[in-house]
C-alpha angles and dihedrals in degrees: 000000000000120000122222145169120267121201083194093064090019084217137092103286136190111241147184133189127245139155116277129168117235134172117230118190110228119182090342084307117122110224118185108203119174109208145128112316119171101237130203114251093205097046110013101228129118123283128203115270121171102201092037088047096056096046090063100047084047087054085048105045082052087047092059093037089053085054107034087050089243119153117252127236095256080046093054089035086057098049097051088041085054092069098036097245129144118234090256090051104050087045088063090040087064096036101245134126114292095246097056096100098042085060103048093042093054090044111269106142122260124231103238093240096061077049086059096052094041088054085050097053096053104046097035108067089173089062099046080060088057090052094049091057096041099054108011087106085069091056125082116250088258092049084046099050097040084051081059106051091042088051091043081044097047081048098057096040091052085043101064085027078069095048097055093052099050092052089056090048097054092042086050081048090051096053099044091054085051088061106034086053104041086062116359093264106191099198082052096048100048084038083059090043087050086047093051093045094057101037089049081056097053093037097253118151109203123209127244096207 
């Protein structure tokens, strides 16, 4: 049994630790999280304890996230490892301070606006690019050189990612022209009209085979 110090009692006091349910305010949002607290055996309130304390600043900052749509550390951790870029090195990539990714991905919260550009720069591989060509000079020629090979890697994985979806599609496509024109069937035939819109639209050009 660990002994702490309770305001409470304002004296050196046994503990134990048990679950209680507490409310944080982030970012004027009220987030109830349940989780370990040290309590007080003589007066059964909470007691500072650092590690405990942190962990449950850490359940509720996820719990906001979760709610808000922000991206989680391991989520920010996974986009800049997507491009092979330090901390240090994505930061200046993005023109922020150097310390920026060391925060979010130990669980400091994001502005919204830095979540933005992070989500950006995951789904938009033409931007990254820009970027690239903005702010490379920043980067070491290592840094440089490993950027070029992750964005010539995303490329070529989108790329027969591509491929593959545009064979299933035209075999989805086959098959739909084989029905439609066996009976006359009317969901078929809107669904081939609804094929041929949206692959008009992405420049497919689906085969009749």
């Amino acid at each position: 049994m660990k002994e702490s110090y309770c305001e409470t009692c304002n004296a050196m006091r046994p503990t134990h630790v048990d679950n209680r349910a507490e409310t944080f305010t982030v970012r004027n949002t009220e987030i109830r999280v349940e989780t370990a607290a040290r309590i007080c055996e003589s007066c059964g309130e909470v007691v500072f304890d650092r590690e405990l304390d942190d962990a449950k600043l850490d359940q509720a900052y996820r719990q906001y996230r979760a709610q808000t749509g922000l991206l989680q550390p391991e989520e920010i951790r996974a986009i800049r490892e997507t491009y092979a870029l330090s901390q240090s090195a994505a930061a200046k990539l993005l023109g922020w301070s150097p310390a920026t990714f060391t925060r979010y991905e130990t669980g400091s919260l994001q502005e919204a606006a830095h979540d933005e550009l992070l989500r950006r720069l995951r789904d938009d591989r033409h931007w990254a690019h820009e970027l690239f060509a903005r702010n490379g000079s920043k980067l070491t020629k290592l840094q440089q050189r490993k950027l070029r090979q992750a964005l010539e890697s995303s490329e070529l994985v989108v790329s027969r990612s591509n491929t593959v979806l545009v064979d299933a599609l035209n075999a989805v496509y086959s098959d739909l022209l084989y029905v439609a024109g066996e009976d006359g069937n009317i969901p078929c035939q809107r669904a081939l009209e609804v094929v041929e819109r949206r692959a008009e639209q992405a420049g497919i050009v689906l085969s009749h085979e």
